[in-house]
C-alpha positions in Angstrom: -18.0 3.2 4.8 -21.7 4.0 3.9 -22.4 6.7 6.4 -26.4 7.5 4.5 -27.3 6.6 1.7 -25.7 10.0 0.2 -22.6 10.1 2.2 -20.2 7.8 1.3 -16.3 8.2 3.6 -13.3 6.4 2.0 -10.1 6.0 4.4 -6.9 4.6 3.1 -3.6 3.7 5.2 -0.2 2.7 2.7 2.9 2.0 3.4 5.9 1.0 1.0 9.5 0.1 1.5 12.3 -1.2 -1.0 15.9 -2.4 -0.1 18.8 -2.7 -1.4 21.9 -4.1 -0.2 25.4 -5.2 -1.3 27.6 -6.9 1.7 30.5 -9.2 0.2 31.6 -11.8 1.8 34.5 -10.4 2.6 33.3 -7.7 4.5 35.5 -7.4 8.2 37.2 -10.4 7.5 40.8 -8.8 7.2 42.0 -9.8 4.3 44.4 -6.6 3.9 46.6 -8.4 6.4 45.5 -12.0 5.4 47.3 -11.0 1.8 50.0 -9.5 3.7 49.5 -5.9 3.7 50.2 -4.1 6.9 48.7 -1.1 8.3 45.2 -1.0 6.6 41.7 -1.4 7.7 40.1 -5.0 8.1 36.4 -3.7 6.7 36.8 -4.4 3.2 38.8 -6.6 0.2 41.5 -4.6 -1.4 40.5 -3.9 -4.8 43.4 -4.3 -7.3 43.4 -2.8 -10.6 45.4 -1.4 -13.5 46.1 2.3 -13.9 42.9 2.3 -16.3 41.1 0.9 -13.3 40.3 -2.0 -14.7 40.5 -5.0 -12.0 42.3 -8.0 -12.3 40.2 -11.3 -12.3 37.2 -9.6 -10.2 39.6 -9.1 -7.5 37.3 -6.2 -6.5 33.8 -7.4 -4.6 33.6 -3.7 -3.4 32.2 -2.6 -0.3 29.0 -2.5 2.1 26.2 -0.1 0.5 22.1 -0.3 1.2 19.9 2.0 -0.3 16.3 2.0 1.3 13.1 4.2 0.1 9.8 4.2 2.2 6.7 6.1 1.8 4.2 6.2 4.2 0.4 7.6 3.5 -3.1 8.1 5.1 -5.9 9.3 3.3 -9.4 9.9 3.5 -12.1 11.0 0.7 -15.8 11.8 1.3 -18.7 11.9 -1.1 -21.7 13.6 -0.8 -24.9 13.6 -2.9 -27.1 16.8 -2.6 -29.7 17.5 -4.9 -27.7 18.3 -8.6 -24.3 18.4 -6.9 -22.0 15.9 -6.2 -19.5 17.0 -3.8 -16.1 15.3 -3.1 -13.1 16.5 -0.8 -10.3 14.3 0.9 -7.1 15.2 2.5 -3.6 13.5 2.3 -0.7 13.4 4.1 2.0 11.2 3.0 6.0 11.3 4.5 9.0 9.8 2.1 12.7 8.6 3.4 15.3 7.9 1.9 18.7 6.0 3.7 21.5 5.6 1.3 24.7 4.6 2.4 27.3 4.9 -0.8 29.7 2.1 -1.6 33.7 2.8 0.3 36.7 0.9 0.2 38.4 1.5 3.6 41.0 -1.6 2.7 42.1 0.4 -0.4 42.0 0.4 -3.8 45.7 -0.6 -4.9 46.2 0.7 -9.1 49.3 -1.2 -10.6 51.0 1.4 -13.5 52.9 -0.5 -14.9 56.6 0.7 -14.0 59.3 1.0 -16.7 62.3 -1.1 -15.6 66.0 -0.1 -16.9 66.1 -2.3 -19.9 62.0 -1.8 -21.1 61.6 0.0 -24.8 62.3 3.5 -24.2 58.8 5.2 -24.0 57.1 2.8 -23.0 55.5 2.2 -19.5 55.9 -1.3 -18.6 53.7 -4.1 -18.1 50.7 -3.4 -15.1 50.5 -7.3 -14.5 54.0 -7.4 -13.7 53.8 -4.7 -10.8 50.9 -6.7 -9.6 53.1 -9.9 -9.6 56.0 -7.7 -7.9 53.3 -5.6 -5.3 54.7 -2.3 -7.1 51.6 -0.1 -6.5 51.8 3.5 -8.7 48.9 4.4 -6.7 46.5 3.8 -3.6 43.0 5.2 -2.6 41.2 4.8 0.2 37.5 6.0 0.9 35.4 6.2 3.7 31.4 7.2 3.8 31.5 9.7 6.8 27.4 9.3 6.9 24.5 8.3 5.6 22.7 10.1 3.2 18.7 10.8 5.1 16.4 13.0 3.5 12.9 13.6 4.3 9.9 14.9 2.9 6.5 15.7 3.8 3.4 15.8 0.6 0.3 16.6 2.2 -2.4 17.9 0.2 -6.4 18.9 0.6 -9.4 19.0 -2.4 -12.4 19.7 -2.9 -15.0 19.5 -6.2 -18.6 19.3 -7.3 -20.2 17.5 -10.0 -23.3 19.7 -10.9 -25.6 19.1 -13.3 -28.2 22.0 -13.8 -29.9 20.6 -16.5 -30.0 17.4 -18.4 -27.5 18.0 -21.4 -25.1 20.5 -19.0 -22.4 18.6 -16.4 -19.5 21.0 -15.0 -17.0 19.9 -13.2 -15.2 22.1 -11.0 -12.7 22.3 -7.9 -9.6 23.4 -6.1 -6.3 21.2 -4.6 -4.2 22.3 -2.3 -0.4 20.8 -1.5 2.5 21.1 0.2 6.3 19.8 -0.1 8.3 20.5 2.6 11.9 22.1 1.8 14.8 19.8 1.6 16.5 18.5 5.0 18.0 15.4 5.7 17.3 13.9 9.2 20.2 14.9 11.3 21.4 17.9 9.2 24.1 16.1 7.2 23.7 18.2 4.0 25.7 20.8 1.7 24.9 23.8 0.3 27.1 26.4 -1.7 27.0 29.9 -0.3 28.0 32.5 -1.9 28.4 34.5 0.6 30.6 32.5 2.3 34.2 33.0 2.5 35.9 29.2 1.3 38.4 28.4 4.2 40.6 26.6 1.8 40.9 29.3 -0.1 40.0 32.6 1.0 37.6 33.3 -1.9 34.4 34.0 -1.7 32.0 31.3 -2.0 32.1 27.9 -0.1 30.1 24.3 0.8 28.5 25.3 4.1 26.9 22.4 6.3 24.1 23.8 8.5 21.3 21.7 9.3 17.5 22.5 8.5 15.2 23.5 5.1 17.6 24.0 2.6 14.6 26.3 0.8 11.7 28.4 2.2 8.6 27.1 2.6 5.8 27.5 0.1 2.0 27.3 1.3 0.3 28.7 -1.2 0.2 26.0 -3.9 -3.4 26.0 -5.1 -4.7 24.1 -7.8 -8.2 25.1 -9.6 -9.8 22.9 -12.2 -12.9 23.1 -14.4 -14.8 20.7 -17.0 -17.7 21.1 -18.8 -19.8 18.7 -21.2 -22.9 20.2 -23.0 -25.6 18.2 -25.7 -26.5 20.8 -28.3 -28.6 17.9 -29.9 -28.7 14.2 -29.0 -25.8 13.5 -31.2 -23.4 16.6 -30.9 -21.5 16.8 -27.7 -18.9 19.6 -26.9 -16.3 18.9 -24.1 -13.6 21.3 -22.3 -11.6 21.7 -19.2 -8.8 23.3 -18.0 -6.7 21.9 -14.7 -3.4 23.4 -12.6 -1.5 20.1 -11.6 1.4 20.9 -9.1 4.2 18.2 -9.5 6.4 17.1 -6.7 10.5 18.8 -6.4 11.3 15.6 -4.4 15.5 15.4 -6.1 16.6 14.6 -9.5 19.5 12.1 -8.0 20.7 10.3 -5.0 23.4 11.8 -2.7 22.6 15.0 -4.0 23.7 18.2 -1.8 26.0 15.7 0.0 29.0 17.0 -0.8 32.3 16.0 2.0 30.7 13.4 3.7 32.5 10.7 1.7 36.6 11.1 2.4 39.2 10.2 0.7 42.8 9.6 0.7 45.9 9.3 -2.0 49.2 8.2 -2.1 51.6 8.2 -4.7 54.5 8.3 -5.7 55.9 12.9 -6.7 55.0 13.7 -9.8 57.9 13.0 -12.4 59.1 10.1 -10.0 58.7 6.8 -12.2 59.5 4.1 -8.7 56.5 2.9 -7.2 54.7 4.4 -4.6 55.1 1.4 -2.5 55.3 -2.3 -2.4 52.2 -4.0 -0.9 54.2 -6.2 1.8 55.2 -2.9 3.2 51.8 -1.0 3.2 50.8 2.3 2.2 52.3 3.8 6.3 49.9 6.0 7.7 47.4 6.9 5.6 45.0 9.9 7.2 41.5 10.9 6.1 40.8 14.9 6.4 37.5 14.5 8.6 36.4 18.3 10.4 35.1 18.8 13.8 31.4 18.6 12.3 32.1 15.0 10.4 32.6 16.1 7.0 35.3 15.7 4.8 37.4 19.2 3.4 38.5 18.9 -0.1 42.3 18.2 0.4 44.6 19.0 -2.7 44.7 22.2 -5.6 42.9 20.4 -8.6 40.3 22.5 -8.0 38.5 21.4 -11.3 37.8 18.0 -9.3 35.7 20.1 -6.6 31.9 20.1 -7.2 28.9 21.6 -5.0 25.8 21.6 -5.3 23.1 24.7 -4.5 19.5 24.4 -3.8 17.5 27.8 -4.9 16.4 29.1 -1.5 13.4 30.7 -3.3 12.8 27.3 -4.8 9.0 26.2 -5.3 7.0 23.4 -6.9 6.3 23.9 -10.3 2.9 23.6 -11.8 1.8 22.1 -15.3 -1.5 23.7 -16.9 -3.5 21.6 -19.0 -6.2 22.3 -21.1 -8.8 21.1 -24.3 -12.1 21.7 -25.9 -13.7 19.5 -28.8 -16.6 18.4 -30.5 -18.0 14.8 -30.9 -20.6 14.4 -33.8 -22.5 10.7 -34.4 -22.9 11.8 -38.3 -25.0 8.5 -38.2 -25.9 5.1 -36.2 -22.2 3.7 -37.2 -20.3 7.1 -37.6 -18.5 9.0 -34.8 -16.2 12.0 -36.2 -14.1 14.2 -33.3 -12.6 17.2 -33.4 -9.7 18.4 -30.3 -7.9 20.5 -29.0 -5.5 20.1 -26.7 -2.5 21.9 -24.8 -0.4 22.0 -22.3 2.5 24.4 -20.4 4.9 23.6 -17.7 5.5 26.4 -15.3 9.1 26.4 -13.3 10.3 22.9 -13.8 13.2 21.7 -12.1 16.8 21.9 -13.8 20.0 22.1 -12.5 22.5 24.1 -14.7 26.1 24.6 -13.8 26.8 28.1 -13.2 30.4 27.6 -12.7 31.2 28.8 -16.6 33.0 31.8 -17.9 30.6 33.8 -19.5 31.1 34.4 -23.7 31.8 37.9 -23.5 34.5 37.9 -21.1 36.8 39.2 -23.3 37.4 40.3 -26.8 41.0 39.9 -28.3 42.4 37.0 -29.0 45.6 37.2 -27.1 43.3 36.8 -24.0 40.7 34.6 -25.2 43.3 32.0 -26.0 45.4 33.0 -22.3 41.6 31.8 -21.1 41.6 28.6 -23.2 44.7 27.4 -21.6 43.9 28.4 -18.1 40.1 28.0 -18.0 39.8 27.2 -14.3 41.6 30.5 -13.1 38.6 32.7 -14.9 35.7 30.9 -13.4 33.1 32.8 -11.1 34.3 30.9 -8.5 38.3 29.3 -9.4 38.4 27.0 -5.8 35.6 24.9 -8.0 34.5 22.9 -10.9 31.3 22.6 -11.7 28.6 24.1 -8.9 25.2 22.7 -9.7 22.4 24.9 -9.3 18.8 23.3 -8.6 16.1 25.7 -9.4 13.1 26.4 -11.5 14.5 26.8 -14.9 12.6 24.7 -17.1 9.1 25.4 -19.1 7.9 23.9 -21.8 4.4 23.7 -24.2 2.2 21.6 -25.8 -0.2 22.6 -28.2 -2.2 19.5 -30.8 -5.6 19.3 -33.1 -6.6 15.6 -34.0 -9.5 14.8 -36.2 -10.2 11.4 -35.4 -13.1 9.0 -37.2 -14.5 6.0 -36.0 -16.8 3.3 -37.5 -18.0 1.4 -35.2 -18.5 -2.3 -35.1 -21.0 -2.9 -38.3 -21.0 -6.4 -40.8 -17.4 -7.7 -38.6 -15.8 -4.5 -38.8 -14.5 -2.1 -37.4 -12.4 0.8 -38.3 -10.4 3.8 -36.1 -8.2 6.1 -37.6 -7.0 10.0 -36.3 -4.8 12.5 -37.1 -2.9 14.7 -35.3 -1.1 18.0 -35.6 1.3 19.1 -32.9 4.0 20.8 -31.5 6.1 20.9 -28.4 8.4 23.0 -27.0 10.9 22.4 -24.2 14.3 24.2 -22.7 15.5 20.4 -21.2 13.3 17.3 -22.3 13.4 16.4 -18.9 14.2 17.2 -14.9 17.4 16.7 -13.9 20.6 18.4 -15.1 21.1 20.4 -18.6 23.3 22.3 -20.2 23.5 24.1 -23.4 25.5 26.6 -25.2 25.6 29.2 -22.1 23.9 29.1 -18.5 23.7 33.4 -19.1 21.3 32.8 -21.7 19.2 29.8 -21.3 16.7 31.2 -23.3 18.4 29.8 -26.6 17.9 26.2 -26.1 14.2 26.7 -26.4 13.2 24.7 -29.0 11.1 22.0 -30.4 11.6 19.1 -27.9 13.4 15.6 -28.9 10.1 13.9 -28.9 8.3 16.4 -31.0 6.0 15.2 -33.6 4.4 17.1 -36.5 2.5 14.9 -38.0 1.0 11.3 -37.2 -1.3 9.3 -38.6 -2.7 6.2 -36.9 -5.5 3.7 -38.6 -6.6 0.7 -36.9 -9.2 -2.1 -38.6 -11.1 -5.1 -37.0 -12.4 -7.4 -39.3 -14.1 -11.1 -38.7 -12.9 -12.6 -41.9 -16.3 -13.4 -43.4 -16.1 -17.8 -43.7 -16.8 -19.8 -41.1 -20.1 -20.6 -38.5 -22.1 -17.5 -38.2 -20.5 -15.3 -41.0 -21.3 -14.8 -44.4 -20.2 -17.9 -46.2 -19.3 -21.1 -44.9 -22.3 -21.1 -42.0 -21.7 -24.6 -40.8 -19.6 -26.8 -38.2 -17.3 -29.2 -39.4 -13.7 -29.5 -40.1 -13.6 -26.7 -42.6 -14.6 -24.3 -39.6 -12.5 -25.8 -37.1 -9.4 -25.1 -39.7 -10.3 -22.2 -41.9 -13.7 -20.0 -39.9 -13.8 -18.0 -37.4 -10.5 -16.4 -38.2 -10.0 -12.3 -37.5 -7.4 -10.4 -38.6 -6.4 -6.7 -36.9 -3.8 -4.3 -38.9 -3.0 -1.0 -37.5 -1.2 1.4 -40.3 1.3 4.5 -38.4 2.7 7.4 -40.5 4.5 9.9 -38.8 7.1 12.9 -39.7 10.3 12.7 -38.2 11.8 13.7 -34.8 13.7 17.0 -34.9 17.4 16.9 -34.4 20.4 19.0 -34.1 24.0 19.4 -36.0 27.0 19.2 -33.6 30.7 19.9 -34.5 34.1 18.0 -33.9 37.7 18.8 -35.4 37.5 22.3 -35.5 40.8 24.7 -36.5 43.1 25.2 -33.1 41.6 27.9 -31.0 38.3 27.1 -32.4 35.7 25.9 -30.1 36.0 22.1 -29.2 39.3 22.1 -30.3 40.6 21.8 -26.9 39.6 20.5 -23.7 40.6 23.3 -21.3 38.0 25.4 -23.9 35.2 27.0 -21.5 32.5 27.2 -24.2 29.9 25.3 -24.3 29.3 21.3 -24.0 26.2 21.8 -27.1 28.7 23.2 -29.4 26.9 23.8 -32.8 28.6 25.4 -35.8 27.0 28.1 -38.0 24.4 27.2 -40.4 25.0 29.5 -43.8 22.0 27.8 -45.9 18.5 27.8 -45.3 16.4 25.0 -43.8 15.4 23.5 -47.2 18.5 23.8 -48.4 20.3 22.4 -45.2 18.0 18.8 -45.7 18.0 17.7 -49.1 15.1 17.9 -50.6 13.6 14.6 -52.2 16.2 12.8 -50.5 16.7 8.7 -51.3 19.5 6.7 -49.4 20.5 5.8 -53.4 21.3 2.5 -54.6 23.7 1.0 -52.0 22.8 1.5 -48.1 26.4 -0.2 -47.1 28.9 1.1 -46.7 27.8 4.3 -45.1 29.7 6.2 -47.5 27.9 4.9 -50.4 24.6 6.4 -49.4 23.3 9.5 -50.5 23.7 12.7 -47.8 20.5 13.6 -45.7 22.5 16.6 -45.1 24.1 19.3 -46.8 27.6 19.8 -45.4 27.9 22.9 -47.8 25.0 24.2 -45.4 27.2 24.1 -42.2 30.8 25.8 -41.0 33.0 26.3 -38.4 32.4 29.6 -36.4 34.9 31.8 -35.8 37.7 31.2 -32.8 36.1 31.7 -29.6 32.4 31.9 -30.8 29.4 30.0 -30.4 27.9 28.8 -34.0 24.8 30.4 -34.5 22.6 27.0 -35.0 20.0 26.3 -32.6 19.1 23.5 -31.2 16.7 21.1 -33.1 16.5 22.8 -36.3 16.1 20.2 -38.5 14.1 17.0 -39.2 15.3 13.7 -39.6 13.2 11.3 -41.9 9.9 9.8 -41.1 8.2 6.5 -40.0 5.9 4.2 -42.2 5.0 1.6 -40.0 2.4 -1.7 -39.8 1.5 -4.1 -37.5 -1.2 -7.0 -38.1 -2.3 -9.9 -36.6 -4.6 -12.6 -37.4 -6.3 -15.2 -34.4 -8.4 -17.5 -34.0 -10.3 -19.5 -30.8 -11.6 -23.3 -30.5 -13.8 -24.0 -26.9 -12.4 -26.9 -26.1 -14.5 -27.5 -23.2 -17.5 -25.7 -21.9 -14.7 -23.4 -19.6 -11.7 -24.2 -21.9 -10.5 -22.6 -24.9 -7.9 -22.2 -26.8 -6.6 -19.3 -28.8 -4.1 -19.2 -31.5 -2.9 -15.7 -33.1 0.5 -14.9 -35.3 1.6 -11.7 -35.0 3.9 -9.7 -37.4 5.6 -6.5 -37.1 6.4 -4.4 -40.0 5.3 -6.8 -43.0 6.4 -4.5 -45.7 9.5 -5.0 -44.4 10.5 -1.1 -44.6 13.5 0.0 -43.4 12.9 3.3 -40.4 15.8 4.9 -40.6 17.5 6.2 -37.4 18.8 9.7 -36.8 21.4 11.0 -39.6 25.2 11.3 -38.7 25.1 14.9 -37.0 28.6 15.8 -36.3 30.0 18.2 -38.8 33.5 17.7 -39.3 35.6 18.7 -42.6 37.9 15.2 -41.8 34.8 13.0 -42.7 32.4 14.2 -44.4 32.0 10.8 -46.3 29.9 10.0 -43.3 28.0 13.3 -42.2 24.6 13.1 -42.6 24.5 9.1 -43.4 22.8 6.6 -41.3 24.5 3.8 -39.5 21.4 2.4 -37.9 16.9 1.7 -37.8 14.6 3.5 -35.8 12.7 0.9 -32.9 14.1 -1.6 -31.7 12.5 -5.4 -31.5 9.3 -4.2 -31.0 9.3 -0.6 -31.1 7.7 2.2 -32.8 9.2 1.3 -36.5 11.1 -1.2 -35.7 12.6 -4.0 -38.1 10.1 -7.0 -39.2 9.7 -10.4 -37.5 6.1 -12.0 -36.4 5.5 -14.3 -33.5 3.3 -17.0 -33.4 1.3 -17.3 -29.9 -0.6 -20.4 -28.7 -2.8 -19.1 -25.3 -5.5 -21.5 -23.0 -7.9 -20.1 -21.0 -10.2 -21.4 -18.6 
């Protein structure tokens, strides 16, 4: 609404919902005792599967779920002109939901294990099918969601900024923001949260899942977000631009259900362990089956696999993180058609969101190898915390940079063409390449995954041309109507050229000497397990490397990598390679397309255009076999597979032909 003629009010009311639901048919319709199984719940279709839980024929619609999201805004901007200012300031409030209600199976999920009879093949299991025929069930499960998962969130936020221009070739830009996040709380304080402090009632350790309702973090208010730009003419045809901006990003959670831990029970029963008869027959039901719900509606983990125990622990000190952003170049018109550009740019992420799992036995923990392989085999008992697996820690962990310089050069549209090309220098580093959870070779000292990030790029060149082919009405040769221009005028053809160097990558390990890392599964160290690098970088890569005369099979290729450059680290010790050391190989890349329109009527045309991607046909190869491992080294450091896929950065060649009408 025009309030004056220099005072301009914009107000803005949003809402959005999405839904999600799955309710099978057979939902309440008893089919447990319809199939002739007593003693179960009527609310869902018994699921029947192998022991691989695989189920037979789609005998397993599932259960009720619904998943809804909402978002509900209000927002008002005003604008005011005053002399050489331009002043702008708005506030925001904006409230999110979320109702999830996960997926049960109150009927039961009946597994089949195929039961040896007396006269099978000694060592073998028997046939699952069979014990489906029979109703032999090895195993039952039934699950019930105790709640729904309802967190809420507030976002408000407040700005305000001025466009001032004190003299004609000086603009600056500047301003502040202001928000707010309120801490995580679900609506009626159904949540989890590990405390430390807590003594586990299963257990008697320190260290439990606590359910209290209300913030789950403090609250932080002082979240303020400055911002400045400036553009100044030294001449008419030199321009220099800069800014630098705080953005504060939103915590919101990295998954659904999260800190929801014992609010979806569950129940077993089988047959003792060591007892090959089947837990029961189906005709006779499972007998009483009894889900372990406390006084407060959760669910207790029942049972001493502790391993299978998880929690998950919001950082009470938790805050948004902010993301910094800055720039400064020059733009020079060399001449009436010639625009050459120099920039700068950067950027640094301050206190992303991660969650690690700092349920891991430190590296150091001990020294000879007596104990370090007494650990191996018992991994669980030497956790920080034994009564669980994995305890997922949300807090702000990441940071990450960005720093480029691109010359770019444009001619601009001169005799039916035009020309664009730039080139950039960059590097980026990152701890995790996204939010969410990460991992690495120790949670202790998160410090060495910093590296470049997966989506790093050196170098990349892009060139882009525009050209009227010069034959047909209006152009160079060929100026006149007819059937010659209606077939073989007025055609343009676009080609766009990319040259890039390769994304970084990083060497993994696999059948390492017993006791080694990786060689067993009970081993606490590290999921990024990387072996020790013994040559240098230039000797690790081959150096003028060709894939050699045969591509297929992958054995016939020539190495991108040196194994000689790699070995297993000694038993018990993280290898001493980093993560994305190396470089895998480049893209050369082309698109082009050539088109042409006929007016068919005055408001009709029609436009025909053929497309092609990659016409020198050249093969982008994908990422490099990474996985050192002495057993098959005929294959470390080939390439099974093309970078891009259909129509992807570098992917394989194929055009298109498009016919299009407009009117």
């Amino acid at each position: 609404y025009t309030l004056t003629p220099t005072l301009i009010s914009e107000f803005r009311l949003g809402f959005n919902r999405r839904k999600t639901t799955k309710t099978p048919d057979a939902t309440n319709g008893d089919w447990a005792k319809q199939l002739g199984i007593p003693g179960v719940s009527a609310a869902s279709f018994p699921y029947f599967a192998t022991s691989a839980n695989a189920a037979y024929y789609r005998t397993g619609p599932g259960g009720v779920s619904s998943e809804v999201w909402e978002d509900m805004r209000a927002q008002e901007n005003l604008t005011k002109v005053w002399g050489k200012h331009t002043v702008k300031g708005g506030v925001e409030i904006m409230k999110t939901r979320y109702n999830i209600l996960s997926e049960a199976l109150p009927s039961g999920r009946y597994l089949m294990g195929g039961t040896a009879l007396p006269f099978a093949t000694a060592g073998t299991s028997g046939n699952d099918f069979a014990d489906f025929l029979l109703g032999n069930v090895q195993q039952a499960q039934f699950t019930q969601a105790l709640a729904t998962w309802l967190p809420r969130w507030w976002s408000n936020s407040a700005y305000i900024q001025d466009d001032f221009k004190p003299i004609r070739t000086l603009t600056i830009n500047y301003g502040v923001r202001w928000s707010y996040e309120s801490p995580f709380t679900t609506k009626y304080g159904q949540q989890s949260q590990f405390d430390p402090n807590t003594v586990d009632p299963l257990t008697g350790r320190m260290g439990a899942i606590v359910h209290k309702p209300g913030p789950l973090s403090a609250s932080k208010w002082t979240n303020f977000q400055p911002r400045i730009g400036i553009a100044y003419n030294f001449r008419p045809k030199l321009v220099f631009r800069g800014n630098f901006g705080l953005i504060t990003q939103d915590l919101f959670m990295t998954q659904l259900s999260q800190n929801f831990e014992e609010y979806f029970a569950s129940a077993a029963v089988q047959s003792p362990v060591g007892d090959p008869r089947p837990a029961f027959r189906l005709s006779q039901g499972p007998g009483n089956v009894k889900l372990n719900v406390a006084a407060d509606g959760s669910a207790p983990f029942v049972g001493s696999n502790y391993s299978s125990r998880n929690a998950s622990w919001i950082d009470p000190n938790i805050r948004m993180p902010y993301i910094m952003n800055w720039s400064g170049g020059f733009q020079w018109e060399v001449r009436n058609n010639l625009l050459v550009e120099l920039m700068y740019q950067g950027s640094s992420g301050v206190g992303l969101l991660n969650n690690w799992d700092i349920n891991v036995i430190p590296l150091n923990i001990a020294s000879d190898f007596a104990t370090l392989n007494n650990i191996r085999q018992n991994a669980q008992n030497f956790k920080p915390y034994p009564q669980f697996g994995s305890i997922q820690l949300y807090s702000n962990f990441g940071h990450n940079s960005y720093h480029s310089g691109t010359v770019r050069m444009e001619r601009r549209y001169q005799g039916g063409l035009f020309v664009n090309g730039f080139y950039t220098w960059s590097k980026a580093i990152t701890e995790a390449d996204a939010d969410g959870s990460t991992s690495g070779v120790t949670y202790y000292n998160r410090r060495l995954e910093k590296a470049r990030s997966n989506y790093d790029v050196s170098h990349r060149f892009v060139g882009t041309f525009v050209y009227e082919l010069p034959y047909g009405k209006g152009r160079r040769w060929g100026n006149s109507g007819g059937w010659k221009n209606a077939v073989v005028g007025g055609w343009d053809l676009t080609f766009s050229q990319t040259l890039q160097t390769g994304p970084p990558v990083t060497v993994t390990f696999a059948g390492a000497p017993a006791a080694a890392p990786g060689a067993n599964a009970n081993v606490w160290l590290p999921m990024q397990q990387r072996p020790n690098q013994i040559l240098p970088n230039d000797q690790a890569v081959v150096q003028g490397w060709t894939i050699g005369p045969n591509r297929l099979p992958t054995s016939a290729q020539n190495p991108y990598l040196n194994p000689a450059a790699f070995a297993y680290p000694a038993p018990f010790t993280s290898g001493t390679l980093g993560r994305n050391t190396l470089t895998g190989p480049g893209i050369v890349w082309a698109q082009a397309s050539l088109s042409k329109s006929w007016t068919i009527f005055e408001r009709v045309k029609f436009i025909a255009r053929w497309d092609m991607n990659n016409p020198y046909k050249h093969i982008n190869l994908g990422d490099p076999n990474r996985v050192f491992n002495v057993a098959t080294l005929n294959t470390f450091g080939r390439f099974t597979g093309t970078r891009g896929s259909f129509s992807d950065v570098g992917g394989r060649l194929h055009s298109v032909l498009v016919g299009r009408v407009e009117w």
